[in-house]
SEKOL-552341 format. One record per residue: residue in one letter; y, z negated, x of N, C-alpha, C in turn. Coordinates in steps of 0.02 Angstrom, whole numbers, plus 50000, padded with zeros to 5 digits. Example, Ala and Ser with C-alpha at 12.3 -4.5 7.8 and 13.67 -1.06 7.14 Angstrom:
! residues 2
A497164961050660497754961050615498354961050660 S498884964650642499474964350684500024960650645 
! end
This chain:
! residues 162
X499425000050042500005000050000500625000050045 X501125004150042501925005150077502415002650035 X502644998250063503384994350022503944999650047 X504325000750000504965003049989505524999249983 X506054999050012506494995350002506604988650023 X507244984850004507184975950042506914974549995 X506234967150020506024964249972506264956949978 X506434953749946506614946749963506574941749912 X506084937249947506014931049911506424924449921 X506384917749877506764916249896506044908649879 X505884902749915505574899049935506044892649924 X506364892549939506914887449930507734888849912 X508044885749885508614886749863509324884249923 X509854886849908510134885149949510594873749955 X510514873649878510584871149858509704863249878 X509424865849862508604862049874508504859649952 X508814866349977508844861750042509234857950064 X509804855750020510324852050054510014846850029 X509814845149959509314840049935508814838149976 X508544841950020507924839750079508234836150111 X508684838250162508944836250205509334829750194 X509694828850130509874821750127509444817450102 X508764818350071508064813250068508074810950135 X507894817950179507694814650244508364808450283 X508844810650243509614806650292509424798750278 X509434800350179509184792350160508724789650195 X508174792350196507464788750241507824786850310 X508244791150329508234788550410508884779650390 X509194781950356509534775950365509144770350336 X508764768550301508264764150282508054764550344 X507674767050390507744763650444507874761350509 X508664765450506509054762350527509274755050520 X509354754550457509474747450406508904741750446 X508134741950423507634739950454507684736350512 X508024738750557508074734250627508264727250629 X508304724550667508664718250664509074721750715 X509934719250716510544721950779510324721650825 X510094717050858509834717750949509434720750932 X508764721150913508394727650941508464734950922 X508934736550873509324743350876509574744550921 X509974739250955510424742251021509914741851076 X509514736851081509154737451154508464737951167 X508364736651086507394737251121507054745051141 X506664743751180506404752151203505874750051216 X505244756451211504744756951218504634764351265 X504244762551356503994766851389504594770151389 X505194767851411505634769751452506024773651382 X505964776351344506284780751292506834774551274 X507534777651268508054773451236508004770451172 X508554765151168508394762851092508464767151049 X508294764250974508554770550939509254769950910 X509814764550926510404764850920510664773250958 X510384774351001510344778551067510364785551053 X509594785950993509344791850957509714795050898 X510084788150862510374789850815511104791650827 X511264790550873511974793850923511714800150930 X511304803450939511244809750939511154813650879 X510854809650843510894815350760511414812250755 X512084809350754512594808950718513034814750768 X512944817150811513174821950860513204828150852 X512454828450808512214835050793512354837250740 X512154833250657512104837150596512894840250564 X513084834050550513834835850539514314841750597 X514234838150640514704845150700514514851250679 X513894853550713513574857450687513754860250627 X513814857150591513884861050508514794865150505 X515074856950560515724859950541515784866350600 X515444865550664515434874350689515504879250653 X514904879550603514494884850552514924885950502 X515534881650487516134884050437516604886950484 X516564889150533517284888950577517584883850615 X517504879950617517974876250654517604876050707 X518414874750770518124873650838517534871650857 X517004875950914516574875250937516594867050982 X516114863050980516244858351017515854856351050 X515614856551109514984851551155514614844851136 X514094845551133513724837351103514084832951125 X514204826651076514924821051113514414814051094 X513844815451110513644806651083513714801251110 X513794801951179514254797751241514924793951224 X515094799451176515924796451132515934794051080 X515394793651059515374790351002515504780750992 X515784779350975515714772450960515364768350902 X514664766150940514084766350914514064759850915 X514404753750926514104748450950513984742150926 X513674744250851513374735750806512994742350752 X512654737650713512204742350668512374741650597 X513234737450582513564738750522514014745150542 X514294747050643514644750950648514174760250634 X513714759250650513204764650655512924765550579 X512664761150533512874763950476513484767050438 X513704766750461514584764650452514584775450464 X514394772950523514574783250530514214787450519 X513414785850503513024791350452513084790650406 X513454785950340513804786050303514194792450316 X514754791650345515124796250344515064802750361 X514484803150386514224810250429513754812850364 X513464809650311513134810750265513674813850212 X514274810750210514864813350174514874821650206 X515114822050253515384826250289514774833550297 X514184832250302513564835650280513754840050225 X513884836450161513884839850093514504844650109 X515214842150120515754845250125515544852650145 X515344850750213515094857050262514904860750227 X513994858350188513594863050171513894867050122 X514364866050095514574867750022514914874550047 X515354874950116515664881750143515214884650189 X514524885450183513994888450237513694892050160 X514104898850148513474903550113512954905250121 X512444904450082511894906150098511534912450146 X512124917250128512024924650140512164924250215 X512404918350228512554919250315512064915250383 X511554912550295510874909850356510804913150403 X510604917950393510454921550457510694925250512 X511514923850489511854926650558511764922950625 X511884925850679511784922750744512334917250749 X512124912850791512704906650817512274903250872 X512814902050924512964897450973513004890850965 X512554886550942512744881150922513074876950977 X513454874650977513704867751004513844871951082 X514054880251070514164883751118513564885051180 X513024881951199512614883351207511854883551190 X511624884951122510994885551100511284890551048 X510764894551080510704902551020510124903050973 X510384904850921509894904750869510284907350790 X510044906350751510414907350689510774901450637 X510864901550609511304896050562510694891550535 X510134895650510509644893750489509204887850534 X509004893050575508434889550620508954883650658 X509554884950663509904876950700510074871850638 X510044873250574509774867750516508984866750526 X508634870950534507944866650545507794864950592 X508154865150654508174861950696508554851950705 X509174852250668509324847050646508934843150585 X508754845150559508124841050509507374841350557 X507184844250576506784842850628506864837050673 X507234838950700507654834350767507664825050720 X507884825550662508034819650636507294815050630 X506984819550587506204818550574505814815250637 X505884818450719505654816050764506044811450776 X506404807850776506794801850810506664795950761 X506714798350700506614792850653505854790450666 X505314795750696504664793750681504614789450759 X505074789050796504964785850863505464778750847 X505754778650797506184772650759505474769250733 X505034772950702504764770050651504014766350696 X504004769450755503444766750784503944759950835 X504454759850846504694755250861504694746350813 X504824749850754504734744850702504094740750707 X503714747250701503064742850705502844737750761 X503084740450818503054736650884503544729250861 X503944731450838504104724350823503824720150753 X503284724050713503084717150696503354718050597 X503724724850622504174725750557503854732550518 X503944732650462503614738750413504184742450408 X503934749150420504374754050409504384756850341 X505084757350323504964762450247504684767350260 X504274768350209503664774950197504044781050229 X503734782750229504074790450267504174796350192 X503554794950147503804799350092504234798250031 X504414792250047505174789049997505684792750011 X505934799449990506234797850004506674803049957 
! end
């Protein structure tokens, strides 16, 4: 059989995925929340940073990122600059980076998934694959949060709550 023409399906909505992606935000801040303050900021396991540490980096990534993908100035990962330092201040800014998510997503047309971009000026890829790369990226850090928990003794919220 020979297809004629574009065929295109559509698997998810543009809209459904922004709904994914903030399940997964909620889950991560539950456990974020989870910690007790000192061992957010300092406990580590086999040399890997805390996850006060980890979560400085998805707050680096999703939001910027998004605001790249509308236009605005390109900017270099800044998680170094971030001022991260208590775990009412660090909720405090994926709060706001969860705000700032929606804003974004709302001026990222769908139709432009797939144009090329430079994210964060050096990583090439498309609009798309650097959103599943940031929900990816989140997914792994939270699950190295979540085995931390356990090391301490603490239950992690379910992973499919979310």
């Amino acid at each position: 059989m020979e297809l004629t023409g574009i065929q295109t399906a559509t698997v998810i909505t543009h809209a459904e995925l922004l709904q994914h992606w903030l399940g997964h935000r909620a889950l991560t801040r539950r456990v974020i929340d989870a910690f007790p303050e000192k061992e957010l900021m300092e406990f580590t396991i086999g040399g890997m940073r805390p996850f006060s540490g980890m979560v400085k980096e998805l707050l680096a990534i999703g939001a910027p990122g998004l605001r790249q993908m509308v236009g605005v100035e390109v900017q270099a990962l800044y998680e170094d600059n971030l001022e991260a330092n208590s775990k009412a201040n660090i909720l405090q800014l994926w709060d706001e980076a969860t705000e700032l998510i929606k804003v974004y997503w709302n001026q990222v047309p769908e139709e432009k998934f797939h144009d090329k971009i430079l994210a964060f000026g050096q990583y090439e890829g498309t609009i798309s694959s650097s959103i599943f790369y940031f929900i990816d990226n989140e997914i792994h850090h939270r699950a190295q949060g979540t085995v931390y928990l356990r090391a301490l003794g603490i239950t992690p919220p379910y992973f499919y709550e979310r």
